[in-house]
C-alpha positions in Angstrom: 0.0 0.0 0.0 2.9 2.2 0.6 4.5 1.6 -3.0 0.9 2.8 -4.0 1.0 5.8 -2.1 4.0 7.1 -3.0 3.5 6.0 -6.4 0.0 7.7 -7.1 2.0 11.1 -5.4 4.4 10.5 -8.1 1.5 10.7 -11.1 0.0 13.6 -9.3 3.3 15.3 -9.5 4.1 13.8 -13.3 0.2 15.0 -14.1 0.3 18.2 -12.9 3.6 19.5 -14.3 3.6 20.7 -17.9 6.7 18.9 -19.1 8.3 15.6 -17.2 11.7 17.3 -18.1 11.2 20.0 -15.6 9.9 18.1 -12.8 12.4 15.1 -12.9 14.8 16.7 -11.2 12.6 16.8 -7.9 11.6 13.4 -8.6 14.6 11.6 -9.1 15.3 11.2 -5.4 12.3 9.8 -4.7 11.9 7.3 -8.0 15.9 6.0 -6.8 13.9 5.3 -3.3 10.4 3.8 -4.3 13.2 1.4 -6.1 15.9 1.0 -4.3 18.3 1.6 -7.1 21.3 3.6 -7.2 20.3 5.5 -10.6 17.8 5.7 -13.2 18.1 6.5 -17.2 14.8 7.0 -19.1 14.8 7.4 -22.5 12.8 8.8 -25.2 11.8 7.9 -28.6 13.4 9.8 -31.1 11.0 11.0 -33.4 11.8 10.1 -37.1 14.3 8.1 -36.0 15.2 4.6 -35.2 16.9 5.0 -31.8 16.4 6.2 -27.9 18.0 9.0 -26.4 18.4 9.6 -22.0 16.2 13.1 -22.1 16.1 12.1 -18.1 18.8 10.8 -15.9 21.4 10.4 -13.2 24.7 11.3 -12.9 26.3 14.2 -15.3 29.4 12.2 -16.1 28.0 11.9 -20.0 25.5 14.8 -21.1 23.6 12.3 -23.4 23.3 8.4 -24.3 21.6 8.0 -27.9 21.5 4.3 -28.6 20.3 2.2 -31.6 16.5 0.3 -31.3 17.7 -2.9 -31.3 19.3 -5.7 -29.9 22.9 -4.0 -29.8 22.1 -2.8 -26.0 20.1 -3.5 -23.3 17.9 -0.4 -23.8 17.7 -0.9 -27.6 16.3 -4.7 -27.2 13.4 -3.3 -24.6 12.6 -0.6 -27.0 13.1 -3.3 -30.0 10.7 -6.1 -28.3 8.5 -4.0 -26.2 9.2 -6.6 -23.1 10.7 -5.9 -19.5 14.0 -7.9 -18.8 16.0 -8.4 -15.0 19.3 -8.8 -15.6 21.3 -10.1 -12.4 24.5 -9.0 -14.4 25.3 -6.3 -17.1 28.9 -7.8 -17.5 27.6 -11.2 -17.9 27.6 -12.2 -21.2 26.4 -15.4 -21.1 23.3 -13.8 -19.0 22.5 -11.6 -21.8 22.4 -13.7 -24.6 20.2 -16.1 -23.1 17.8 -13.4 -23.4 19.2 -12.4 -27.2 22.2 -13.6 -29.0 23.2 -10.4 -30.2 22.3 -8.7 -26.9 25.2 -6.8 -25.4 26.1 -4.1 -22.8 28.0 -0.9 -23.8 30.7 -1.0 -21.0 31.7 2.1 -22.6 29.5 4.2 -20.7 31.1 2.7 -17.6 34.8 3.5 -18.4 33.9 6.9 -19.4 31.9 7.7 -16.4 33.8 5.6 -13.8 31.0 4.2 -12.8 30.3 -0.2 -12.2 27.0 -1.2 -13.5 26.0 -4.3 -11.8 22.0 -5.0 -12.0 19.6 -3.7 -14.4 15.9 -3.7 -14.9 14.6 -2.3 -18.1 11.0 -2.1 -18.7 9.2 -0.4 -21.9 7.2 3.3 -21.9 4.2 2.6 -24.2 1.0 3.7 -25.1 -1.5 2.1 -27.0 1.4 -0.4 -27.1 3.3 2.7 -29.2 7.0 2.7 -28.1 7.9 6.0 -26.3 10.6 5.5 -24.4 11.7 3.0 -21.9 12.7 3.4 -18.3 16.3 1.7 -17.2 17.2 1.0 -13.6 20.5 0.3 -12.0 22.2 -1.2 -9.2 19.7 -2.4 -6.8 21.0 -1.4 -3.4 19.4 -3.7 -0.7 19.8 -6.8 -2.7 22.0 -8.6 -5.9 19.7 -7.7 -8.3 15.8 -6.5 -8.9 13.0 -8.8 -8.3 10.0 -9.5 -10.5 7.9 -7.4 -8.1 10.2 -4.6 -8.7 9.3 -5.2 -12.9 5.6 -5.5 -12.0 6.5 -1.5 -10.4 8.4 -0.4 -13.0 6.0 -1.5 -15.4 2.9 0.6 -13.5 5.5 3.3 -13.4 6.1 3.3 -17.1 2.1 3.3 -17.6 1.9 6.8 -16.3 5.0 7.6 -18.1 3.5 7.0 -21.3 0.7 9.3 -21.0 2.7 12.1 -20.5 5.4 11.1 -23.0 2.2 10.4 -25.1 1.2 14.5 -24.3 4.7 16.0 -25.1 5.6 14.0 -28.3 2.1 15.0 -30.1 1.1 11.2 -30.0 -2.4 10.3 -30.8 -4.7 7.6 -29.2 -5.4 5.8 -32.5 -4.3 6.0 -36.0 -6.6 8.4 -37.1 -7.3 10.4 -34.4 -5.5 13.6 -36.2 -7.8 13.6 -38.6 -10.6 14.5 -36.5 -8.1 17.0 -34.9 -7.8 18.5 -38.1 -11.9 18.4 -38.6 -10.8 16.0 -41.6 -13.7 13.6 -40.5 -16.2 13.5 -37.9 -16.5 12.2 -34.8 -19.4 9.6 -36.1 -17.0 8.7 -39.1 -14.3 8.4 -36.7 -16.4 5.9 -34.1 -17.4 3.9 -37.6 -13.8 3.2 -38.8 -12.8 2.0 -35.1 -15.3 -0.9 -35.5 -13.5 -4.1 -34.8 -15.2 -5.5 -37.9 -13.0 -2.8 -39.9 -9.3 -4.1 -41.2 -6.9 -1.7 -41.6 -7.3 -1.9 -45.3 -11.4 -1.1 -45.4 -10.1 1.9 -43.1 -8.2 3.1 -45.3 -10.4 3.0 -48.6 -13.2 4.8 -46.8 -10.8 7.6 -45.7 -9.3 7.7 -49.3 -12.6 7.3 -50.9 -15.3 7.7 -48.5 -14.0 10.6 -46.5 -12.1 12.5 -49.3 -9.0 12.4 -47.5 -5.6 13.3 -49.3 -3.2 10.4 -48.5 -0.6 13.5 -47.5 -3.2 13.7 -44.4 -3.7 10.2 -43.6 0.2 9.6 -43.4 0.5 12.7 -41.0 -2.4 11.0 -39.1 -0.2 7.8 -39.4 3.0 9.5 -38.4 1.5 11.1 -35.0 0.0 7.7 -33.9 2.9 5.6 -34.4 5.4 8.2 -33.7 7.6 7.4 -36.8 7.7 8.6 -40.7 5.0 8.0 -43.1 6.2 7.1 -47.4 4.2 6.7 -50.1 5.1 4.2 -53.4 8.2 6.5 -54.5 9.9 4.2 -57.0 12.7 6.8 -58.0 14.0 7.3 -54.1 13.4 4.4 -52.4 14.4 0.1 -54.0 13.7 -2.5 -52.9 16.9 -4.0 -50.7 18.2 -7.4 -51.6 17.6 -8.9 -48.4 13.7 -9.4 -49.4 15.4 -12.4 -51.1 15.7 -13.8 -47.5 12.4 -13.4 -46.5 9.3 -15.5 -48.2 7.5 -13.3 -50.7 4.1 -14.7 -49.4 5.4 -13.7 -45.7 6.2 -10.1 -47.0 2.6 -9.4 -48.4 0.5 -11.4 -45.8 2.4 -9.1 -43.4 2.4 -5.4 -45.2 6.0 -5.3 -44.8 9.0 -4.4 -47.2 13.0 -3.9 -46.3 13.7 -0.5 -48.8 16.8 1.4 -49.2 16.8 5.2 -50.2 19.7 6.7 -53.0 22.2 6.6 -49.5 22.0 3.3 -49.2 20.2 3.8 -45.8 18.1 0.7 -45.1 14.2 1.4 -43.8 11.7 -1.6 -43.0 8.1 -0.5 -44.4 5.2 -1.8 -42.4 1.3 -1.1 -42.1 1.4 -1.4 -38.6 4.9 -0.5 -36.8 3.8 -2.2 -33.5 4.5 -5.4 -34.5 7.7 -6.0 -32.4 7.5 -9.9 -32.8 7.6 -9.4 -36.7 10.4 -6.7 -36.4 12.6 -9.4 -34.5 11.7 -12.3 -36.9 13.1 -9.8 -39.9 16.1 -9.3 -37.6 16.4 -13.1 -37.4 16.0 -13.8 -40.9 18.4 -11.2 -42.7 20.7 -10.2 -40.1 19.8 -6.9 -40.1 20.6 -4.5 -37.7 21.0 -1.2 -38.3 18.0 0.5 -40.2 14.6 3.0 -39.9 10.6 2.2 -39.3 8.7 3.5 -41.7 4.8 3.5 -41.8 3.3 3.0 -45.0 -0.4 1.9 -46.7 -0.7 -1.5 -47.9 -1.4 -1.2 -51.6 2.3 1.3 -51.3 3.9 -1.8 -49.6 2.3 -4.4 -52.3 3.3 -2.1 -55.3 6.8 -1.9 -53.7 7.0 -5.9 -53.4 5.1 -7.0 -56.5 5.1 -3.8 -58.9 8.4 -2.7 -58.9 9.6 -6.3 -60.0 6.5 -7.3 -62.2 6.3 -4.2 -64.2 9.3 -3.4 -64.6 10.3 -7.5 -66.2 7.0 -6.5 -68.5 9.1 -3.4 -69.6 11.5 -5.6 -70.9 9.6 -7.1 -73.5 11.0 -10.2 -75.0 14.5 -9.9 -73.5 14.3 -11.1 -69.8 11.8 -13.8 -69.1 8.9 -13.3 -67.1 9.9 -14.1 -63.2 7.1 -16.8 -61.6 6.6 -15.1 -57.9 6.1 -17.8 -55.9 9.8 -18.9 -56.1 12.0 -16.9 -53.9 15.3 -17.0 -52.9 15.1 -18.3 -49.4 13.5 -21.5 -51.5 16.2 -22.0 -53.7 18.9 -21.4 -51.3 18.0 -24.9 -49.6 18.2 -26.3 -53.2 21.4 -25.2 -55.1 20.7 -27.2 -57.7 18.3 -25.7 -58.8 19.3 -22.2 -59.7 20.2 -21.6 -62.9 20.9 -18.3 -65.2 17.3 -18.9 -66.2 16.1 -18.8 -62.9 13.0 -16.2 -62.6 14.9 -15.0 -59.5 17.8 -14.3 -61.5 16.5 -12.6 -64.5 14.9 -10.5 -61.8 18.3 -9.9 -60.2 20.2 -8.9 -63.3 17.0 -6.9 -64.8 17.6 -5.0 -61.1 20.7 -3.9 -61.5 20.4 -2.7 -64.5 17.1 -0.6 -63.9 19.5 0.6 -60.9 22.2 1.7 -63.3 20.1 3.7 -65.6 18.6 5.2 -62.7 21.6 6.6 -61.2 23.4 7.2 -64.6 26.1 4.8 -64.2 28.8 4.5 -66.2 30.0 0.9 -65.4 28.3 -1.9 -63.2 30.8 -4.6 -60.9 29.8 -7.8 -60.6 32.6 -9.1 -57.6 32.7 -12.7 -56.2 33.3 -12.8 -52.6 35.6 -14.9 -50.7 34.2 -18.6 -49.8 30.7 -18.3 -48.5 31.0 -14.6 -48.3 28.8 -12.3 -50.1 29.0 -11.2 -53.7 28.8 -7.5 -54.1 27.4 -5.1 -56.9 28.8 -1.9 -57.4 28.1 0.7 -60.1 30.3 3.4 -61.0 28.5 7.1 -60.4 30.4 10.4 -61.4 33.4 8.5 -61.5 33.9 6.5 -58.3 32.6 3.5 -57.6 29.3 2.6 -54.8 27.6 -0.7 -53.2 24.0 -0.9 -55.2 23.8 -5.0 -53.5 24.9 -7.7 -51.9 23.8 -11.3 -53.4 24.1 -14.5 -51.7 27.3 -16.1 -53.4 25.2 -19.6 -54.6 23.8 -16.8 -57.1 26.9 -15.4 -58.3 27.4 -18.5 -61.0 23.9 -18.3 -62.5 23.7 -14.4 -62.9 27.5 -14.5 -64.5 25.6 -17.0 -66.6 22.9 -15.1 -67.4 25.1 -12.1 -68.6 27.0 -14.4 -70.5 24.3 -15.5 -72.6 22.6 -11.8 -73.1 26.3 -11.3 -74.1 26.1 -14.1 -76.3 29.5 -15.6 -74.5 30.5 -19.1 -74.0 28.6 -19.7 -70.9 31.3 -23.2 -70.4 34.2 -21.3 -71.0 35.4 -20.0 -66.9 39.3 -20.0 -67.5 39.9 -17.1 -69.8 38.8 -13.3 -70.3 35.4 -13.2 -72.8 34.1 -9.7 -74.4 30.6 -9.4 -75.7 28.1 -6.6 -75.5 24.0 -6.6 -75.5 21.0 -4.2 -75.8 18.4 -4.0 -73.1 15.3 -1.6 -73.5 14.8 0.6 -70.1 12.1 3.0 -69.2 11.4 3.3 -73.3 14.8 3.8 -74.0 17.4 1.4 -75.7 20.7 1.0 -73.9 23.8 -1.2 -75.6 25.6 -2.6 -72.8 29.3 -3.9 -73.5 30.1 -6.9 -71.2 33.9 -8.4 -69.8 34.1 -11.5 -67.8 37.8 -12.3 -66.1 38.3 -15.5 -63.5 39.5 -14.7 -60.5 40.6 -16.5 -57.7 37.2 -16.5 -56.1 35.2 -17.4 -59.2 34.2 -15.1 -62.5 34.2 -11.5 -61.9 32.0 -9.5 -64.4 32.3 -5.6 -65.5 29.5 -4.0 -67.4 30.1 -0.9 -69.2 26.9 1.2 -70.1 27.7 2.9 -73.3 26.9 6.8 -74.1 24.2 7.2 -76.6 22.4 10.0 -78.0 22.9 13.8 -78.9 26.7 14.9 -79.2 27.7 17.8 -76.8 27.6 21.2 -78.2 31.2 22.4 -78.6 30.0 25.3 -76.7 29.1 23.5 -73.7 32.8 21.9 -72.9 33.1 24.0 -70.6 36.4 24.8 -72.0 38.4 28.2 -70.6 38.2 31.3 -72.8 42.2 30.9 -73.4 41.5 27.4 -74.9 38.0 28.2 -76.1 39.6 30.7 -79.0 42.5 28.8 -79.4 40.7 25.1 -80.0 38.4 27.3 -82.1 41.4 27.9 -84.2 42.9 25.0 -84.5 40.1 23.3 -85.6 40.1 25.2 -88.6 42.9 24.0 -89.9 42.5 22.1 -93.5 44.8 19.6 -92.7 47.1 18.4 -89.3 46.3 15.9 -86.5 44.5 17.2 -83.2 45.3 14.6 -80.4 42.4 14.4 -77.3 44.5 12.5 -74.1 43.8 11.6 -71.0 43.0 8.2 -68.9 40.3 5.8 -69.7 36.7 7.7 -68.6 38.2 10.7 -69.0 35.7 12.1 -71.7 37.9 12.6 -74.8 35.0 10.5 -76.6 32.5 13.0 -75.8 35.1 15.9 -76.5 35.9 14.9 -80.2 32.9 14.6 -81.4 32.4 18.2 -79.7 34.5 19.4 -82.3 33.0 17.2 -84.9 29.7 18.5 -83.9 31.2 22.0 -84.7 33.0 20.8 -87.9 30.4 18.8 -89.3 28.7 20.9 -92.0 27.5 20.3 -95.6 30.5 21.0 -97.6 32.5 18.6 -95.3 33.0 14.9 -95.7 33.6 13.0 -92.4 34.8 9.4 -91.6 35.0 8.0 -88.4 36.3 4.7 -86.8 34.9 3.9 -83.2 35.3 1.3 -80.7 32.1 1.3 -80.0 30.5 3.9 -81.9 28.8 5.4 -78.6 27.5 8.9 -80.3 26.1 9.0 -83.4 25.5 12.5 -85.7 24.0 12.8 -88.7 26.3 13.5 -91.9 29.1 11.3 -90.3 30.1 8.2 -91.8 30.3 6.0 -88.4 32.2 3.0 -88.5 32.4 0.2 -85.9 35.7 -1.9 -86.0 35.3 -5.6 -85.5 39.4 -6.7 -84.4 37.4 -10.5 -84.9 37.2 -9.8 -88.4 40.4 -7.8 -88.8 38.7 -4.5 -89.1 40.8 -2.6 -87.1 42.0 1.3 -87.0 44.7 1.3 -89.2 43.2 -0.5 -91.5 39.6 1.5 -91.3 41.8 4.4 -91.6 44.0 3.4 -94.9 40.2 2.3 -96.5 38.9 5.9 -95.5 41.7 7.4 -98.1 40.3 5.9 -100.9 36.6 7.2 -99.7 37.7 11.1 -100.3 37.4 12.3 -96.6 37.8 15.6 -95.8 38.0 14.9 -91.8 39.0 11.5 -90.1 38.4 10.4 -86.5 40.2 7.7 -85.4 39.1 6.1 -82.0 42.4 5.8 -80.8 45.6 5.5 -81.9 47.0 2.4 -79.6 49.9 1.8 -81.9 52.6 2.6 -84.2 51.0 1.3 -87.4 47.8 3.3 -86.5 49.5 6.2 -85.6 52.1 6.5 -88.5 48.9 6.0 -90.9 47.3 9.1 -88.8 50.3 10.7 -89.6 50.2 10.2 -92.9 46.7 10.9 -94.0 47.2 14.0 -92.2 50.4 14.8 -94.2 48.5 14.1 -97.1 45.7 16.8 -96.6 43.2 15.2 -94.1 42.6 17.3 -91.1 42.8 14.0 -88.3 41.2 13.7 -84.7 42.1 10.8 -82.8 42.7 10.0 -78.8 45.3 8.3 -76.8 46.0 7.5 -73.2 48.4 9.7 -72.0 48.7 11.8 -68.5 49.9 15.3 -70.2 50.2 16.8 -73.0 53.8 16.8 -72.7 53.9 13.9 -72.5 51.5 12.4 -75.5 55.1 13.7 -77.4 57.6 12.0 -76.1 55.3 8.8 -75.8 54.9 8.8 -79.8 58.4 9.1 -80.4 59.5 6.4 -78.0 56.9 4.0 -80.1 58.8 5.3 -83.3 56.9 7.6 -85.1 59.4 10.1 -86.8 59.6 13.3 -84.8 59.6 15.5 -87.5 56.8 14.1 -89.4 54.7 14.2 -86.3 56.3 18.0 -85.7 54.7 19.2 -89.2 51.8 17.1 -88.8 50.2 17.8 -85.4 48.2 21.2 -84.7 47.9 20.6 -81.0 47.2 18.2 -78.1 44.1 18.3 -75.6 44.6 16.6 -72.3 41.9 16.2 -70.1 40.4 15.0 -66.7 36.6 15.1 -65.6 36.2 16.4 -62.0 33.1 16.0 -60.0 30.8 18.9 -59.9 29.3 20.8 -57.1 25.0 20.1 -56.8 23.6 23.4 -57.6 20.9 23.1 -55.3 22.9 22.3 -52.4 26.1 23.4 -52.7 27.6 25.9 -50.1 29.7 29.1 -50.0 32.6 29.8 -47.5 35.5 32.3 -47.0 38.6 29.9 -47.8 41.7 29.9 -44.9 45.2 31.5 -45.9 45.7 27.4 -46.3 43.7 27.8 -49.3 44.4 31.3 -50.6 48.6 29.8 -50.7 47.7 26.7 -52.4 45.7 27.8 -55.2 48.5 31.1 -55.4 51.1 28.5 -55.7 50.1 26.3 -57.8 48.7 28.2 -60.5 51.8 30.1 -60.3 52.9 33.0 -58.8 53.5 34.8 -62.2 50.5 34.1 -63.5 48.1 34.8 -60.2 47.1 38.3 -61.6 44.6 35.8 -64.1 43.3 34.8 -61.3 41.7 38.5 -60.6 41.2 37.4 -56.8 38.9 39.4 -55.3 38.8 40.2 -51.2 36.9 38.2 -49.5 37.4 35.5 -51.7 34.2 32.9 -51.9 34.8 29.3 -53.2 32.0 26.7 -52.5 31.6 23.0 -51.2 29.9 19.8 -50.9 27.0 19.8 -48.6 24.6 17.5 -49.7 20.8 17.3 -50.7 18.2 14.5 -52.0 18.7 16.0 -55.9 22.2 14.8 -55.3 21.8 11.6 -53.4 23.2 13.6 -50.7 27.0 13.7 -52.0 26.8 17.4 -52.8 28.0 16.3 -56.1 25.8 16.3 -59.1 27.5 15.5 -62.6 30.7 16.3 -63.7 32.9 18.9 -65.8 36.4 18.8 -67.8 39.7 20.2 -66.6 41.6 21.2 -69.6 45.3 21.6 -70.5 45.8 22.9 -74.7 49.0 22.7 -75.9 49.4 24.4 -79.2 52.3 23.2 -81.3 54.4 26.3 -82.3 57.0 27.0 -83.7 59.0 26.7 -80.9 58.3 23.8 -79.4 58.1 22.5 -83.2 61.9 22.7 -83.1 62.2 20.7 -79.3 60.0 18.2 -80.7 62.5 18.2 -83.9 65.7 17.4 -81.2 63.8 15.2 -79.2 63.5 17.5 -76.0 62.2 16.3 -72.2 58.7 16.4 -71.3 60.0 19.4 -69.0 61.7 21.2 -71.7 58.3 20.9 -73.6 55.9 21.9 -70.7 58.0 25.2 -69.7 57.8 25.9 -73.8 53.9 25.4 -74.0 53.7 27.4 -71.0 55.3 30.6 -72.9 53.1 29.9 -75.7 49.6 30.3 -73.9 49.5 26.2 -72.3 48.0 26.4 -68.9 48.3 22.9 -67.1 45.3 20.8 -65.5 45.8 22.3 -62.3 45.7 25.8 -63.3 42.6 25.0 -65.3 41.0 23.0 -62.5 41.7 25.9 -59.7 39.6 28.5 -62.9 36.5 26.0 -62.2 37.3 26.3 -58.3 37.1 29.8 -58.2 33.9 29.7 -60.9 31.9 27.6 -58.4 31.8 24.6 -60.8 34.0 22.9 -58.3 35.4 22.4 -54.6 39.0 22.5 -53.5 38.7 18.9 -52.5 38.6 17.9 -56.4 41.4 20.0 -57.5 43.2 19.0 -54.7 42.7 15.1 -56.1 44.1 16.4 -59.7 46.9 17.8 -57.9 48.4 15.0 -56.8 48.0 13.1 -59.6 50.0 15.6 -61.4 52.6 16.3 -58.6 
């Protein structure tokens, strides 16, 4: 009767103040006593968020504790399973993972604190049996540890503490009660969708239908009952994650559930009804899973992200992938190896994924990477230039989707020792993509790279993005009749999409133009486009000594990858062909001395060549997001020094300087980078360095030469699209070092 007493004082107190936060303090003392503990920690549901944080508790030692929901901590498996738990020992570990096997106690908050927890008692804060926080106890003081009456207190404690966490966090009573809060519905309409003949579904027509309800309403109505965030069926932001494969596809619809992923890779399970701890757990159990979000979400959403997303996009593909039977699913064939094979539906689905996923994103290149033994095969895709996880597949389906590749590819699906090369084309979203495909063994199995080839309109020469020093001087090279313009730079680096820039600018009606392309990627009407086929012995050089004898006035020649090639480049150029061609070089400089060394005659190349374009594509800043800041003296120095300290009146620097960086938004996945631009270095062949190239002269001899004559390096370039805003200081410095 006492524990009554005291504890009906304590509700009075609770009830009467207008936030728990400011009477806690007064009531601390008293809680410690009613329960003989030494302190207390109750946390709060963070709103929008999957975790708890201590708004209340004792001891100042550590100003917050934020901890996961979940079975990581003691705390976070309450809040995860709605259920009380004694624990005679925190340090235990046996103890605690008789309760859960991943169950553990953060002994960090006891080193940093100095302070030795011994026994706990957690018990859960709910209302409506909506998680709101949970209330932790420590160190019972008059015995070993707490008793199951001291739970069955706790818990009666926790009862009141939900009705005022209930107050403070804007929770509702029921799912809908915001709407007649809003004077959405009525009271009447309200009292007819609580009837316990009405499933969540019905409700949720007759609010939609019935009640003329926008479904932005409902899911705030949603969102204040079960105190976490409400999505609709958003295709474009949110995929469905691989580990749905783990779970029974019957299991994911009969429960209104779905395990999403957003553009960040952040992973959020999507149910109807976000009480269900038990299901939560069995997820857990099933995929591993660990870290992720609750979202709330109506059942036809969930169903269209389970079955739609996979059905209509496989009818999308027409006659090219197979259409997928449903009822198999991967935790199914997983218990029967032997039957997955590349014509698995499950598979088709898989590789019809990723490449939906690659479109999406605008990837240049997709990874297909076997994992070591039994461990996980990963998918990456290659996004601005750097690579990113899109999957993980279970490794018994690594074989079958290399297989399936192989035969879009139309590969040798029996050959696994050496290197294959095919390509394919898939139809996306209404669009035809031409997908070239490499397979290499490696010591874990086949590893496969996809490279999603550039089609459609050429880039204006205009929109290069090309300095006003090299704008007017590629604008007069170009018009040269005759002479051999070189575009460098590494694989990726654009030099594709640069040349036929120029040939966008040079392609006119009085012009005849040949080009030979491995693949032909952009195509432009008035060009004569030819693919080479090495399998049939069409290659460059001998493309290029048939285009002679077809009167060309211009000749592109993919790449000039070795001597033959290059000395017939020479040649038709000597001959009065103006030639564009590409090779992989680091610097213009050095694109000089690297033809020489193969043997091409230094003088003929002298006469011959107009000028050499080196290149690199930086990472741009996202225009909606990106953010402006005073740069340090750090800065200032760096971008003084290396764009030279005799040429820093270019720069016009004004005081305060303002450069800009990444920051991050949902048009840009949240990278704060959206696309990317060129860096440029022109060397014009003049006179001068005419006669080094004559005598064989270094690549610094060379450089210092072109600098005199109007060159400005890939760093100077790249600090001009710094200062411009195209670019942050982090992606110069990254072309920096490569050139240092």
């Amino acid at each position: 009767m006492a524990f009554y007493q005291k504890l009906l004082e304590l509700f009075q107190s609770i009830h009467n103040s207008e936030r728990f936060l400011d009477v806690f303090p007064e009531l601390e003392a008293q809680i410690l006593q009613l329960f003989s503990a030494e302190r207390i920690t109750i946390y709060q549901r963070s709103y929008h968020s999957q975790d708890i944080y201590s708004r209340f508790k004792t001891g100042s030692e550590l100003t917050e504790i934020r901890v996961p929901i979940g079975p990581q901590s003691i705390a976070g498996f309450v809040a995860l399973s709605k259920k009380s738990v004694l624990i005679k020992d925190a340090y235990d570990e046996q103890e605690l993972q008789q309760i859960h096997p991943k169950l553990n106690f953060a002994r960090q908050f006891d080193q940093k604190s100095g302070f030795r927890t011994k026994s706990v008692l957690a018990v859960p804060i709910t209302e409506q049996n909506v998680l709101l926080g949970v209330i932790q106890l420590i160190n019972a003081k008059n015995s070993a540890a707490f008793s199951q009456e001291d739970s069955d207190k706790a818990t009666q404690l926790a009862q009141l503490l939900g009705q005022k966490f209930r107050y403070e966090l804007g929770a509702t009573r029921g799912p809908f009660d915001y709407l007649q809060h809003r004077n959405l519905i009525s009271a009447s309409q309200l009292q007819q969708l609580n009837l316990p003949t009405q499933d969540f579904a019905t409700q949720v027509n007759k609010i939609l239908s019935d009640y003329k309800v926008s479904k932005e309403q409902l899911g705030l109505s949603l969102e204040a009952f079960y105190q976490v965030s409400f999505i609709g069926f958003e295709p474009e932001k949110y995929q469905l994650h691989a580990l749905n494969a783990k779970l029974n596809r019957s299991y994911l619809l009969k429960n209104h559930l779905v395990i999403l992923e957003d553009q960040t890779g952040k992973v959020v399970i999507v149910l109807t009804n976000p009480n269900h701890a038990d299901t939560l757990m069995e997820v857990e159990r099933a995929t591993g899973l660990l870290s992720y979000d609750i979202y709330v979400a109506l059942p036809d959403d969930i169903d269209h992200y389970i079955k739609g997303q996979q059905e209509d996009n496989l009818t999308e593909l027409g006659d090219l992938l197979n259409e997928a039977d449903d009822d198999l699913t991967l935790e199914t064939l997983q218990q029967e190896d032997e039957g997955i094979s590349e014509e698995t539906p499950v598979v088709v689905k898989l590789v019809n994924r990723v490449l939906m996923d690659a479109q999406r994103l605008n990837a240049s290149d997709i990874h297909i990477e076997s994992g070591k033994g039994k461990s996980s095969c990963r998918v990456r895709l290659r996004v601005d230039g750097e690579c990113r996880e899109l999957i993980q597949i279970p490794p018994a389906f690594m074989p079958p989707v290399v297989s399936r590749i192989k035969i879009m590819a139309r590969l040798d699906i029996a050959e696994k020792r050496l290197p294959q090369d095919g390509k394919f084309s898939v139809k996306l979203a209404s669009k035809v993509i031409e997908v070239r495909v490499a397979t290499l063994p490696t010591v874990f199995g086949e590893g496969v790279v996809m490279r999603i080839l550039a089609s459609g309109e050429a880039l204006p020469f205009d929109k290069l993005q090309l300095s006003p020093r090299n704008y007017q001087m590629m604008s007069q090279m170009i018009k040269h009749p005759h002479g051999v313009l070189l575009v460098v730079g590494p694989t990726g680096s654009g030099k594709t999409t640069t040349l036929h820039a120029i040939l966008g600018r040079l392609n006119t009606t009085d012009k005849k133009i040949w080009t030979a392309e491995d693949p032909v990627e952009i195509t432009q009407p008035g060009l004569q486009q030819v693919q080479m086929n090495n399998k049939s012995g069409l290659t460059f050089a001998v493309a290029l000594r048939a285009f002679l004898r077809a009167d060309p006035d211009i000749i592109l020649i993919g790449e000039m990858r070795d001597k033959e090639t290059a000395h017939a480049g020479i040649e038709a150029s000597l001959t009065g062909h103006l030639v564009l061609s590409t090779l992989h070089t680091n610097s213009a400089p050095e694109t000089i001395t690297r033809l020489i060394d193969i043997g091409i005659d230094p003088i003929n190349f002298a006469d011959a060549c107009i000028g050499i374009l080196a290149q690199r594509l930086v990472r741009t800043l996202c225009g909606k997001c990106k953010e402006a800041y005073q740069p340090g003296q750090i800065e200032l120095d760096y971008l003084q020094r290396h764009y030279g300290l005799a040429f820093a009146p270019e720069l016009e620097l004004k005081t305060p300087l303002t450069l800009y960086r990444a920051k991050g938004c949902p048009a840009c996945e949240q990278t704060g980078y959206k696309g990317r631009v060129g860096v440029h270095e022109l060397l014009p062949i003049t006179s001068k360095v005419r006669q080094l190239i004559y005598h064989k002269a270094s690549i610094e001899q060379i450089q210092q030469q072109a600098i005199g004559d109007g060159m400005r390096t890939l760093v100077q370039d790249g600090i001009l699209k710094v200062l411009s805003g195209m670019t942050d200081f982090k992606q110069l410095q990254a072309i920096s070092v490569f050139e240092d």
